[in-house]
C-alpha positions in Angstrom: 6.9 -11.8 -45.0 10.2 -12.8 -43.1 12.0 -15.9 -44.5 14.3 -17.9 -42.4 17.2 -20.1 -43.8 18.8 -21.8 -41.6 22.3 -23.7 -42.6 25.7 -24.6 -40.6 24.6 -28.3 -40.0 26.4 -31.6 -40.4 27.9 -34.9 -39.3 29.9 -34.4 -36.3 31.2 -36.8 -33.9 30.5 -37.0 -30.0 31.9 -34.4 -28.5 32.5 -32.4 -31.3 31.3 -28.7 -32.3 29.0 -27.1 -34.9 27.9 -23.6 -35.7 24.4 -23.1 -36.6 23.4 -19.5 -38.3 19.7 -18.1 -39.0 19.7 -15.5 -41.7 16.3 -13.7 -41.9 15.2 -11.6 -45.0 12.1 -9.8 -46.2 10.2 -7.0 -45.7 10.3 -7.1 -42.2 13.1 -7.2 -39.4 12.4 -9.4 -36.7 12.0 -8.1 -33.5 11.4 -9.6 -30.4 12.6 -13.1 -28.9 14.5 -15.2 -31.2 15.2 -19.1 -30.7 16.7 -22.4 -31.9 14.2 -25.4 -32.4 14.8 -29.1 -32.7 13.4 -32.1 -34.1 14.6 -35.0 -33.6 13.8 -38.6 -35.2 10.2 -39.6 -34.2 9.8 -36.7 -31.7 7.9 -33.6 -32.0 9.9 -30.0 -32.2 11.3 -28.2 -28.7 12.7 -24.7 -28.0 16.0 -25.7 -27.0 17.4 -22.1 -27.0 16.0 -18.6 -27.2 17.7 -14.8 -27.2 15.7 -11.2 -26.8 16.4 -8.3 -28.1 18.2 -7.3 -25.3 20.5 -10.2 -25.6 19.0 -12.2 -22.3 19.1 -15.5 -23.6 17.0 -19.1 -22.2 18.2 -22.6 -22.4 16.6 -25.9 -22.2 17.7 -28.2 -19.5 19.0 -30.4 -21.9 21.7 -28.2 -23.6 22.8 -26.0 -20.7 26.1 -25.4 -20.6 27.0 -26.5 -23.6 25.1 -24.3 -26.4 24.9 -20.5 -26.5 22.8 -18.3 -28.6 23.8 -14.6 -30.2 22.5 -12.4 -32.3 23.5 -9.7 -34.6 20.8 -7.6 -35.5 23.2 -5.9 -38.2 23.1 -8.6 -39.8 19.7 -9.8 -39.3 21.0 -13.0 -38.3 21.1 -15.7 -34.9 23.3 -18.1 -34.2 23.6 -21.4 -32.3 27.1 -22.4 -31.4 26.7 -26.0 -30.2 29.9 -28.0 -28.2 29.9 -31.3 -26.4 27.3 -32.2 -28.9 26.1 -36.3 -27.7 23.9 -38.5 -29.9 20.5 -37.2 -28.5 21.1 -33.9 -30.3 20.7 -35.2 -33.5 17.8 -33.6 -35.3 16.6 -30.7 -37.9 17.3 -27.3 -36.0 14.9 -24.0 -37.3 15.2 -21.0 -35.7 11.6 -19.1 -35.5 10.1 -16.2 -32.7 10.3 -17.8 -29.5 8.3 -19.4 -27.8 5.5 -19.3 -30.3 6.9 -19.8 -33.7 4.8 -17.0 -35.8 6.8 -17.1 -38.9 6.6 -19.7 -41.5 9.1 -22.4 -40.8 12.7 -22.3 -43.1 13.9 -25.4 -44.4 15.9 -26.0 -41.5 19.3 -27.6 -41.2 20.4 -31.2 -40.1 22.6 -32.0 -37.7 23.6 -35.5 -36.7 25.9 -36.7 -33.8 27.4 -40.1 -34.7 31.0 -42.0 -34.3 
């Protein structure tokens, strides 16, 4: 069974920058399309961003231009490096398969966008 654990989050201002990582673990390595969900207050959870194997990597409307995903399969691990970040990305990001979450979900980590 894979686990996720996500971690990187925090209190950032507008405009500011985070760096999210996903390390996976357990038995198996994860193959296949990798990607960066949110939940935030009240709403339910969205693919915002999504890399393959191959590196060709997907981006919801609403982060375009200002995320990028990456992974290192070395490591085992994917990463979300986030800039401009406004107010509406505040939320719990998890990183699952993409973009049907197969695995059980990690505990996520928080990020929240406030002056």
């Amino acid at each position: 069974q894979v686990q996720l654990v996500e971690s990187g989050g925090g209190l950032v201002q507008p405009g500011g920058s985070l760096r999210l990582s996903c390390a996976q673990s357990g038995r198996t390595v994860v193959f296949g399309t990798l990607g960066w969900f949110r939940q935030a207050p009240g709403k339910q959870r969205e693919l915002v961003a999504s890399v393959t194997s191959a590196g060709v990597t997907t981006y919801a409307d609403s982060v375009k231009g200002r995320f990028t995903v990456s992974r290192d399969s070395a490591k085992n691990t994917v990463y979300l490096q986030m800039n401009r970040l406004q107010p509406e990305d505040t939320g719990v990001y998890y990183c699952n398969r993409a973009p049907t979450a197969t695995y059980n979900w990690g505990q996520g980590t928080q990020v929240t966008v406030s002056s």
